[in-house]
N, C-alpha and C positions, 0 to 999 in steps of 0.2 A: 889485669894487674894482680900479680902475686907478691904480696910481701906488708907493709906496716903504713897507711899514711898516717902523718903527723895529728891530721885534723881531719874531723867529716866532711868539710868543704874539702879538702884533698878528694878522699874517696866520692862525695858526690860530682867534682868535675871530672874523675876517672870515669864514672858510671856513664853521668852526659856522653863525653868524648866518642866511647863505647856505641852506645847507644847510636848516638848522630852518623855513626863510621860504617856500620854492620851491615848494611845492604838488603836490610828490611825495611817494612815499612812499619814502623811505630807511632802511633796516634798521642797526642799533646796529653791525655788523661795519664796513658800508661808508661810517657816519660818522668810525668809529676810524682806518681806513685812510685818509680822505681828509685825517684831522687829522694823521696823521703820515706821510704822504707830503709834505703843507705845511709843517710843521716842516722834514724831512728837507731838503727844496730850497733852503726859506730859510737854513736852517742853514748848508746847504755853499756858498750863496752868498757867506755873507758871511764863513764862515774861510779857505774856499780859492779865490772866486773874484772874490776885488780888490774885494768890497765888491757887495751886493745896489743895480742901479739901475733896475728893473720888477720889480712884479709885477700879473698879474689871473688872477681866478680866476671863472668863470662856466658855468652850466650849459648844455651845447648837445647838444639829444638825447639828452635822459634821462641824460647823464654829464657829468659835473665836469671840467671843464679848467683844470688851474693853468699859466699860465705865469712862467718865470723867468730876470732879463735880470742877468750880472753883467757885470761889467770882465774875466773872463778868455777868452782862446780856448781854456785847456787844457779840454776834455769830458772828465767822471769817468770814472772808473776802476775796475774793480776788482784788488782785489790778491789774488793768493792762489800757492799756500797765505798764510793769515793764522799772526802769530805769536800763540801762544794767549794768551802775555803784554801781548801791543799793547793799545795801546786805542782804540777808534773804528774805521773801516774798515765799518762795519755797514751806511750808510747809503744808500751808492746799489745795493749788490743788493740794498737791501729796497725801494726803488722800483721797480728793473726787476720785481721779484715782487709787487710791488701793482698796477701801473699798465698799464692796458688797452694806450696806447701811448704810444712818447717819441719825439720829434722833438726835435734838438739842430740848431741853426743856428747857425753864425760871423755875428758883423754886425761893422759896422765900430767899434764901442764894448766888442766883448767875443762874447760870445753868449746865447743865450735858449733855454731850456729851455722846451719846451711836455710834458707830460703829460695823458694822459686816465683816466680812472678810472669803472668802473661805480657806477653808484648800486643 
């Protein structure tokens, strides 16, 4: 998929589709993580980062790479200690601990998140 889904259930049943289509063999653990690591990216593109404007996601070498373009320069974060009260904060150290690797680029629109992920 190249271009904007509306919502992260859009891009996570593109990723499924994908996934289910590709003529590998992908195990139940490394489909779960690569639907919410999809989530997770769209998610935070579009609360914290001026609105989700790319995404694609495509198998290259036996591993899933999502990429993800918003409107912000700010690169996530993690916060910690978290306060056990808060809510949310969960989402990008559960990417860095899924994802094989992250490359975060500034462009002149924002930046784009590329991730990789084992199948």
């Amino acid at each position: 998929m190249r271009g904007v889904p509306a919502r992260a259930a859009d891009a996570r049943n593109f990723v499924h589709d994908l996934l289910h289509n590709a003529g590998i063999p992908v195990d139940d653990l490394a489909l779960v993580d690569a639907l919410l690591v999809t989530t997770e990216l769209v998610t935070n593109a579009q609360r914290h980062g001026g609105g989700l404007i790319g995404f694609t996601a495509r198998i290259v070498e036996g591993h899933l790479e999502l990429t993800v373009e918003d409107r912000s320069e700010d690169c996530p974060i993690t916060v910690a200690p978290r306060d056990p009260g808060a809510t949310g904060g969960y989402g990008w150290p559960l990417v860095q601990r899924l994802a094989r690797t992250i490359d975060i680029a500034l462009t002149e629109t924002g930046k784009t998140i590329r991730v990789t992920l084992h199948l």
